[in-house]
C-alpha positions as CSV (number, residue, x, y, z in Angstrom):
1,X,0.0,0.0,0.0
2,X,1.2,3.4,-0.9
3,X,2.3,5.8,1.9
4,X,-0.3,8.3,0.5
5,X,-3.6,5.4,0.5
6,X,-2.6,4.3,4.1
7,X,-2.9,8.1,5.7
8,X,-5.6,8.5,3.7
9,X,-7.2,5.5,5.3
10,X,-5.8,6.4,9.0
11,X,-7.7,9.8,8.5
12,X,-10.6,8.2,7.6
13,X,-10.3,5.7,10.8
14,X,-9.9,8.4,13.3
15,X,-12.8,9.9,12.1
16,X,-14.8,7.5,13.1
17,X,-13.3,7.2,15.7
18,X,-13.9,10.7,16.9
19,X,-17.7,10.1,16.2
20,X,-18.1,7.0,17.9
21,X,-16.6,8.8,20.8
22,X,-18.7,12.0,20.6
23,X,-21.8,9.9,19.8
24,X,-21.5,8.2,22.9
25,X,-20.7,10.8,25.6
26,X,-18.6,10.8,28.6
27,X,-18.5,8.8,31.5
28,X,-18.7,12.5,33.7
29,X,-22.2,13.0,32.3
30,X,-23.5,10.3,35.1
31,X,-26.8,9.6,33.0
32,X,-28.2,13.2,33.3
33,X,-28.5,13.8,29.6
34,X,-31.3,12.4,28.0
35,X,-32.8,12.7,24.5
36,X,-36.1,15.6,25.3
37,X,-37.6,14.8,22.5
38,X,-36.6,11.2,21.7
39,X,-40.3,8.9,22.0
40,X,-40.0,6.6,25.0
41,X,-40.5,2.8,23.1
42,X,-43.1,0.7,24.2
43,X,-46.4,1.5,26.0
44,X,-45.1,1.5,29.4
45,X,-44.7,4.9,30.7
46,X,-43.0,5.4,34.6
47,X,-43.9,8.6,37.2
48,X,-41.5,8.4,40.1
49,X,-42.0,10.1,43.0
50,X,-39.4,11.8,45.4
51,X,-40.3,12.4,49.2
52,X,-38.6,12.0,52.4
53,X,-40.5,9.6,54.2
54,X,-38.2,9.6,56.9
55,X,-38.4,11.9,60.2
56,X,-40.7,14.7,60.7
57,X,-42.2,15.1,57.1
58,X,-42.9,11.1,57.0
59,X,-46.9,11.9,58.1
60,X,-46.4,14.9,55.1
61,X,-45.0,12.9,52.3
62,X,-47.7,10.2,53.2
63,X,-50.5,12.2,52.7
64,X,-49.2,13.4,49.0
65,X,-48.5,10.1,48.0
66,X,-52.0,8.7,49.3
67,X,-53.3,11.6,46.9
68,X,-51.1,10.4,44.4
69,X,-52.2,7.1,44.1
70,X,-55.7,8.1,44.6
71,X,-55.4,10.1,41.1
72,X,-53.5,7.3,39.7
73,X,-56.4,4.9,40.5
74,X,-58.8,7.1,38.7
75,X,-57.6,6.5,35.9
76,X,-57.3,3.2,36.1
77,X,-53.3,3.6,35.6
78,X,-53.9,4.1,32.0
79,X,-53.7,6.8,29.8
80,X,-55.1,6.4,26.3
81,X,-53.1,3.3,24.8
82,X,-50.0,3.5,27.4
83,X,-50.2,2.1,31.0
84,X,-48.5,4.2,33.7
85,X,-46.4,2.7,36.4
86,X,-45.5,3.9,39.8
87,X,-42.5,4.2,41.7
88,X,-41.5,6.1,45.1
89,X,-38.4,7.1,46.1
90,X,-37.2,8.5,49.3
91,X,-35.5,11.3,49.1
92,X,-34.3,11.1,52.6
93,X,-31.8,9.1,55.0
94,X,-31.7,8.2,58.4
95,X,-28.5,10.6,59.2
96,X,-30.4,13.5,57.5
97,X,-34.4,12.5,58.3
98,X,-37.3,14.8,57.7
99,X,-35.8,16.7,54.4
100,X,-34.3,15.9,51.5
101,X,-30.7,14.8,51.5
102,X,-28.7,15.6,48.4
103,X,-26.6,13.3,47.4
104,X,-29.7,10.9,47.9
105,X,-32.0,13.4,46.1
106,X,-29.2,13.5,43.3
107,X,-29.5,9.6,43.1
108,X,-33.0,9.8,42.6
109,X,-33.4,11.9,39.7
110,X,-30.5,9.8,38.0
111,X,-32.2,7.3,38.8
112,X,-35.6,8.6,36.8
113,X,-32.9,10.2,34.2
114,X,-31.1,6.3,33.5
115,X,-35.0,4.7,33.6
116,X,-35.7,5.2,30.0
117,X,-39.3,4.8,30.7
118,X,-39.4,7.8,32.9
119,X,-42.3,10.3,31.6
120,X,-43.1,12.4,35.1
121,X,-40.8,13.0,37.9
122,X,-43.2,14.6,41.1
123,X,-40.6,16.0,43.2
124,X,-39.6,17.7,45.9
125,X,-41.1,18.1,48.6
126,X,-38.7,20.7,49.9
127,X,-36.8,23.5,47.5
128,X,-33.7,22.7,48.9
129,X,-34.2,19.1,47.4
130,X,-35.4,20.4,44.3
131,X,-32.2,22.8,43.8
132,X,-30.5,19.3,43.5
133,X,-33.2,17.5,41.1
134,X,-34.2,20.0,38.6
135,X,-30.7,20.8,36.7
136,X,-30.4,17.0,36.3
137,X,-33.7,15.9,35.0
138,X,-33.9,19.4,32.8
139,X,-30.4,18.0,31.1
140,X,-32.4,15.2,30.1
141,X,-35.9,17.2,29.1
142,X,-37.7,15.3,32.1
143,X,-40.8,16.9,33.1
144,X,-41.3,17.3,36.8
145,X,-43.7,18.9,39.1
146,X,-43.8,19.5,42.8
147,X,-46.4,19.5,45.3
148,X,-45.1,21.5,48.0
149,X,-42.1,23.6,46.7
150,X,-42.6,27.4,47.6
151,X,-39.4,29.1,47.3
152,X,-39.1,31.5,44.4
153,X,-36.0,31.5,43.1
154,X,-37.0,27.8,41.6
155,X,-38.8,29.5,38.9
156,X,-38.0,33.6,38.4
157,X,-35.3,36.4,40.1
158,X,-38.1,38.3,41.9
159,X,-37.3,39.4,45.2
160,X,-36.4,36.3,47.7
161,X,-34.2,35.0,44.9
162,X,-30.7,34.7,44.8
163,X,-28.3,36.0,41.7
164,X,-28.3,33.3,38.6
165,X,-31.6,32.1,39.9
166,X,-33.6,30.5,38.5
167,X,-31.1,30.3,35.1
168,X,-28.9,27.7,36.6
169,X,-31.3,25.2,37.1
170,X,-32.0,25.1,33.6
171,X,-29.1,23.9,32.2
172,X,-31.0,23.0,28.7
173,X,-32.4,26.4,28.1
174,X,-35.8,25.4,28.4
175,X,-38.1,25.2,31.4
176,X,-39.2,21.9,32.7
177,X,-40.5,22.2,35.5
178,X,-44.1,22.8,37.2
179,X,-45.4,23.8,41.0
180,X,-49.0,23.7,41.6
181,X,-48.6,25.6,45.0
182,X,-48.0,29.4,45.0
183,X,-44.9,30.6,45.6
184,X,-43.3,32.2,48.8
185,X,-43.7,36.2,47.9
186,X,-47.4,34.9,48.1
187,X,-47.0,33.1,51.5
188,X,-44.9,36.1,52.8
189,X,-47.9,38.5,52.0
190,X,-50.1,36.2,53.5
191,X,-48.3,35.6,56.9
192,X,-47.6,39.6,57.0
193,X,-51.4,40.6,56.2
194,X,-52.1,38.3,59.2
195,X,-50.3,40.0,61.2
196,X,-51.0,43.2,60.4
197,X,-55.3,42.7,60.5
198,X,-53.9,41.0,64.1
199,X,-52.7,44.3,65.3
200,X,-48.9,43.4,65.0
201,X,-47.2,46.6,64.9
202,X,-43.4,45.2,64.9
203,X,-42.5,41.6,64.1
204,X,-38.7,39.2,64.7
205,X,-38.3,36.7,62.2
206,X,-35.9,33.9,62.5
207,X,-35.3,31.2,59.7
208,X,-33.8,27.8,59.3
209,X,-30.9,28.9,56.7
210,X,-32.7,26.5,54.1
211,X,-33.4,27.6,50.9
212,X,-37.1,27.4,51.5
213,X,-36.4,29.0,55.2
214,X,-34.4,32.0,54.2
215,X,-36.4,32.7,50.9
216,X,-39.5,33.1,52.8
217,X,-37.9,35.2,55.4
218,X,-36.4,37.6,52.6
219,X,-40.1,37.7,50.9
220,X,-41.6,38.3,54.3
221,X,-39.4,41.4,55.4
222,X,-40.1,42.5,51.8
223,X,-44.2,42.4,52.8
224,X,-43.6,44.0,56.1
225,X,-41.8,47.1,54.9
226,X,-45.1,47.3,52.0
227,X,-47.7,47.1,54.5
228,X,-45.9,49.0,57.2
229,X,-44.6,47.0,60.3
230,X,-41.2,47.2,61.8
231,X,-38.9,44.2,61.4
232,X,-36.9,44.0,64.6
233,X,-34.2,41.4,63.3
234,X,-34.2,38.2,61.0
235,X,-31.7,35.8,62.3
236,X,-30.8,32.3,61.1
237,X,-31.0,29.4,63.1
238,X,-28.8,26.4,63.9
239,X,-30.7,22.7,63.8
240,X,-28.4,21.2,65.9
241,X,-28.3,23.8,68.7
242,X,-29.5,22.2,72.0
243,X,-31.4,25.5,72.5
244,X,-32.4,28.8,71.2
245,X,-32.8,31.1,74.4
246,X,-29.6,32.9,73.9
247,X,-31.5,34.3,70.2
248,X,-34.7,34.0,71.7
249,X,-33.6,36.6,74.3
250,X,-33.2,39.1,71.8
251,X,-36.5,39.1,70.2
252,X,-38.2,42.5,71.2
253,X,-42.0,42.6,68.7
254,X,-45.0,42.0,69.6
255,X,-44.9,39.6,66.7
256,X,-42.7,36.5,66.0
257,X,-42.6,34.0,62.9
258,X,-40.5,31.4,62.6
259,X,-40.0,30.7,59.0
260,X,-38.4,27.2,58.7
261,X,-39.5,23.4,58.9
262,X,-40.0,20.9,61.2
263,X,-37.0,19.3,60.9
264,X,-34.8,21.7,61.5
265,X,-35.6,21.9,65.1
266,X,-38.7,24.7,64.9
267,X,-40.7,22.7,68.1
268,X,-37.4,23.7,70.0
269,X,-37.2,27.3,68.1
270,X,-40.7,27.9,69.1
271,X,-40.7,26.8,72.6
272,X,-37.9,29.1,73.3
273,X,-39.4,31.9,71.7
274,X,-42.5,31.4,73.7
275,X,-40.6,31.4,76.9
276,X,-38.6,34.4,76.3
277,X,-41.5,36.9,74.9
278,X,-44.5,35.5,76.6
279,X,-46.5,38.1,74.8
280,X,-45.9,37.7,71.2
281,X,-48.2,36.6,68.9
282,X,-46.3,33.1,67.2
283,X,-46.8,32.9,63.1
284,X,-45.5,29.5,61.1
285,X,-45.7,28.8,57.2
286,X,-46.5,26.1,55.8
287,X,-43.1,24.0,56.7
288,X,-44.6,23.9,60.3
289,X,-48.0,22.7,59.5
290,X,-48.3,19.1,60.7
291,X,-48.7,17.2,63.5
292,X,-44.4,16.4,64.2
293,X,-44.9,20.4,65.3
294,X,-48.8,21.5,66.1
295,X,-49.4,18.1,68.1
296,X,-47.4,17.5,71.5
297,X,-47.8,13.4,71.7
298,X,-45.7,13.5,68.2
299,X,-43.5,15.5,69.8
300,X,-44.8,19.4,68.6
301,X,-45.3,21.9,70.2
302,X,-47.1,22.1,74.1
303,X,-50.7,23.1,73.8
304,X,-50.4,26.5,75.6
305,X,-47.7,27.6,73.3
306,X,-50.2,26.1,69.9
307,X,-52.8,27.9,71.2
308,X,-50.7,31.0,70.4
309,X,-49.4,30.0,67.2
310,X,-51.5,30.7,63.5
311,X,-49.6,29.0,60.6
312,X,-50.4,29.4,56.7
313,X,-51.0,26.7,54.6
314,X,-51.8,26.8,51.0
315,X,-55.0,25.1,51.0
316,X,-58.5,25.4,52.3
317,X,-61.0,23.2,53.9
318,X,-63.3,20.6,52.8
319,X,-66.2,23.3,53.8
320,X,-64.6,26.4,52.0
321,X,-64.1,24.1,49.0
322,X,-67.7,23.6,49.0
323,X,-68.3,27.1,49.8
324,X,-66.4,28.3,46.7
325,X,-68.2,25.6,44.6
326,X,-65.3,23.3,43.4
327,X,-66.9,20.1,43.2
328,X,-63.8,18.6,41.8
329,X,-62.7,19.4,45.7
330,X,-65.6,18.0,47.2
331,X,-65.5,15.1,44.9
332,X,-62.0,14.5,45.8
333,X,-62.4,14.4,49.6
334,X,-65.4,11.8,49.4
335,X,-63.3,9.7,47.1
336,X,-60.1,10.2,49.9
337,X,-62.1,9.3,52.8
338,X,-63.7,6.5,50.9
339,X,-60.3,5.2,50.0
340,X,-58.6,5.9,53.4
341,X,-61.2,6.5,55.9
342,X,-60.0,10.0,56.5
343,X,-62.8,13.0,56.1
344,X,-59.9,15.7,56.5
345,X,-56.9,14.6,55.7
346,X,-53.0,16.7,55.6
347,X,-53.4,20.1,53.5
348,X,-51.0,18.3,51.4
349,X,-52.9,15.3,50.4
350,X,-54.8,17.0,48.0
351,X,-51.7,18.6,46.3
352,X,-50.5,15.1,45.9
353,X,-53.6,14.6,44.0
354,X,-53.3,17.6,41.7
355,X,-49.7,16.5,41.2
356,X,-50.6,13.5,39.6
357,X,-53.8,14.7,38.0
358,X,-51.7,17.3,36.3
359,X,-48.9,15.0,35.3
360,X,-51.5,12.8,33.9
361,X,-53.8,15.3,32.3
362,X,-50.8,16.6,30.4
363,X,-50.2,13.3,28.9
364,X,-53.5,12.9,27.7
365,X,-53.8,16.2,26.1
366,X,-50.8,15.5,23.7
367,X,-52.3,11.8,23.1
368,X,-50.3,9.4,21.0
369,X,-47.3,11.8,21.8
370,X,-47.5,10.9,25.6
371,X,-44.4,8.8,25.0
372,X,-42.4,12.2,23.8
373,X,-40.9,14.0,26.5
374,X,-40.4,17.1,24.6
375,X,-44.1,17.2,23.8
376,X,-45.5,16.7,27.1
377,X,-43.0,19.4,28.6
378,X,-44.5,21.9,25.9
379,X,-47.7,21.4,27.3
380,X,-47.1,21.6,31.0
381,X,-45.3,24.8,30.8
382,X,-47.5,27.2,29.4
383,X,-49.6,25.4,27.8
384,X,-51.8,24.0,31.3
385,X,-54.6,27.2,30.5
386,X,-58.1,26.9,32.7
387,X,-57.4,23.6,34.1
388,X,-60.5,23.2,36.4
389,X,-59.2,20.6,39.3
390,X,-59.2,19.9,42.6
391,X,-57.8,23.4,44.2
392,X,-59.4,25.3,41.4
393,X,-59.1,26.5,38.0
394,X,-55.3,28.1,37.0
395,X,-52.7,28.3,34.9
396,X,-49.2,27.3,34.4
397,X,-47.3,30.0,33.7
398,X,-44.3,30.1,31.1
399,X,-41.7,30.7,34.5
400,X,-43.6,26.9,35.5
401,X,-45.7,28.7,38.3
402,X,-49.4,28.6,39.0
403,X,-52.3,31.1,38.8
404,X,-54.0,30.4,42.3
405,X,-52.9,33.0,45.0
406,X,-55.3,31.5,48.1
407,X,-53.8,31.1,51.4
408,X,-55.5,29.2,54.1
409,X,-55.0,30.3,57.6
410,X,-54.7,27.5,60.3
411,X,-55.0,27.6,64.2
412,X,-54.2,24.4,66.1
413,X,-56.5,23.2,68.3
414,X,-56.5,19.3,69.8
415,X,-52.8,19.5,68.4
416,X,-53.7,19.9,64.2
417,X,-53.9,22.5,62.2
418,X,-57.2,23.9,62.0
419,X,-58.6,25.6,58.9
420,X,-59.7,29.3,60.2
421,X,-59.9,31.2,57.2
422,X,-58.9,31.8,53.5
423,X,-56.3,35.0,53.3
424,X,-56.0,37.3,50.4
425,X,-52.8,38.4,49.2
426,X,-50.5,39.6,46.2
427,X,-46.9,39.0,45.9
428,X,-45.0,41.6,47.6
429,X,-47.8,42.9,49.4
């Protein structure tokens, strides 16, 4: 062979060579691309779920995936010609219970990403978790939604948000993600105009240094300084301090919310607080709301300190459903406590119900396309226009964000949250 027809044929080797090797990726990618618009084979389709079921948001992640389930069984886990399969994952561990851990919330959405059934991925239940899950499963164009995520630099840079939010957890340019729970410079306004028609003149605020913990606080002094009450101090909080009376000493309102979750020691936080300013009026979001803090014999809060405490929640009750004439609500709580035996079950129960019913109402709008992960992203995000469901009718924004703006307020009483009242309120207000 002539010198010139061998490098001729080296080139042409090492060519191919250099596309085998670019068609096939690296091993550093971990599994987190993912054709988006690629047609998942067969007429299997998977929805995994991510929750910590460990700890203090066990009873929490319960109740979503009871509503889950319930939405799957409506449809007879089937939509059109494709049957849809169930998985849950915990997103927790037992040296970090109650929230989710992240290298374990990283193994979950690799795991949906490397599944190439995966159609729906209804995760987290906490933002934190969901800063670790969404630039993975965007990389691979996998749909997600959560149930309970609130903070809001998940989905736009409005105030509460950090710099390069919510661009970095996007990493394909293209939104893939869904909440059907408003965010926190809704909650913020919500807690704040609370306190405000409750005569607060001043408020402290101390937060759990989570991402959902320290959002809400930034959107809350934001809403203070709009509707006009002092902020005495908002200070961050340790979860493995033995005690807070040393911070709790400090707190000089008339009004105190602690915005933070269960698990990161808020019973402790709160009993502190209560000791130290025996005055103040006590406010929780929606990261307090369940029995592990409003019911002493889980280990919550004492009685006399609950009875002081209102906490928002967004959702209403069974009654105001019916009041505002949602019969998808009304239908949905006889079909719960038919299913479970439960007449009022955990706010969240019926946003694991939406969840799903979303998830699975998207795939039946694009029909035989269901299978096409590109498609049903398209449709979920900015696309969902007028859906009528269980909390209501609402959109899905192009930022991935719903319509609804309601706010339920909650008093405890016999240690649960107790629906008192539906609360008003614009972002920022």
């Amino acid at each position: 062979m002539s010198r010139v027809r061998w490098l001729a044929l080296l080139s042409c080797l090492l060519g191919v060579f250099a596309f085998t090797v670019a068609a096939c990726g690296s091993d550093d990618d971990e599994g987190d691309s993912g054709g988006g618009g690629a047609g998942i084979s067969g007429d299997s389709l998977t929805i995994y779920s991510s929750l910590p079921l460990q700890g203090t948001s066990k009873a929490q992640s319960e109740a979503v995936i009871a509503g889950e389930k319930l939405a799957l069984k409506d449809v007879g886990s089937k939509v059109g010609k494709f049957t849809i399969k169930y998985v849950s994952l915990d997103d927790s561990t037992a040296q970090n219970p109650g929230t989710a851990d992240e290298a374990q919330t990283a193994s979950n959405a690799r795991k949906a990403v490397q599944d190439e059934s995966t159609i729906f991925y209804l995760g987290e239940f906490n933002s934190g978790g969901t800063k670790v899950s969404l630039p993975i499963l965007n990389k691979a164009g996998i749909p997600q939604i959560s149930p309970s995520n609130t903070y809001v630099g998940l989905t736009t840079d409005k105030p509460g948000s950090e710099p390069g939010e919510p661009e970095k957890y996007y990493p394909a340019q293209t939104r893939t993600y869904a909440r059907v729970v408003p965010a926190d410079d809704i909650q913020g306004a919500a807690l704040v105009t609370t306190m405000v028609e409750d005569g607060c003149k001043s408020l402290h605020i101390f937060n759990d240094k989570t991402t959902y913990g320290a959002g809400l606080a930034r959107n809350i002094e934001r809403s203070a300084e709009n509707q006009g009450l002092t902020v005495e101090g908002n200070d961050g909080t340790d979860r493995n301090a033995p005690n807070y009376r040393s911070l709790a000493a400090k707190v000089n309102a008339d009004c105190f919310v602690g915005s933070g979750v269960t698990g990161e020691n808020y019973v402790q936080v709160f009993k502190d607080v209560a000791v130290a300013c025996p005055d103040c009026k006590l406010y929780g979001p929606d990261g307090v709301a369940e029995a592990a803090f409003t019911d002493p014999k889980e280990g919550g809060i004492p009685a006399d300190i609950g009875a002081r405490t209102k906490v928002t929640v967004a959702t209403l009750s069974p009654e105001e459903f019916e009041k505002q004439g949602i019969a998808e609500a009304e239908k949905f709580f006889a079909d719960f406590e038919a299913e479970y035996g439960e007449s009022e079950p955990d706010p969240y129960a019926i946003y694991g119900y939406e969840t799903m019913a979303l998830a699975l109402e998207t795939l039946k709008a694009v029909g035989d396309k269901a299978n096409d992960k590109k498609a049903v992203v398209e449709q979920l995000v900015g696309n969902t226009k007028g859906r009528k469901s269980v909390l209501g009718t609402y959109d899905i924004d192009e930022n991935g964000d719903t319509t609804l703006t309601d706010y339920g307020l909650y008093l405890i009483k016999d240690g649960q949250p107790t629906f008192e009242k539906v609360i008003k309120a614009q972002a920022g207000g």
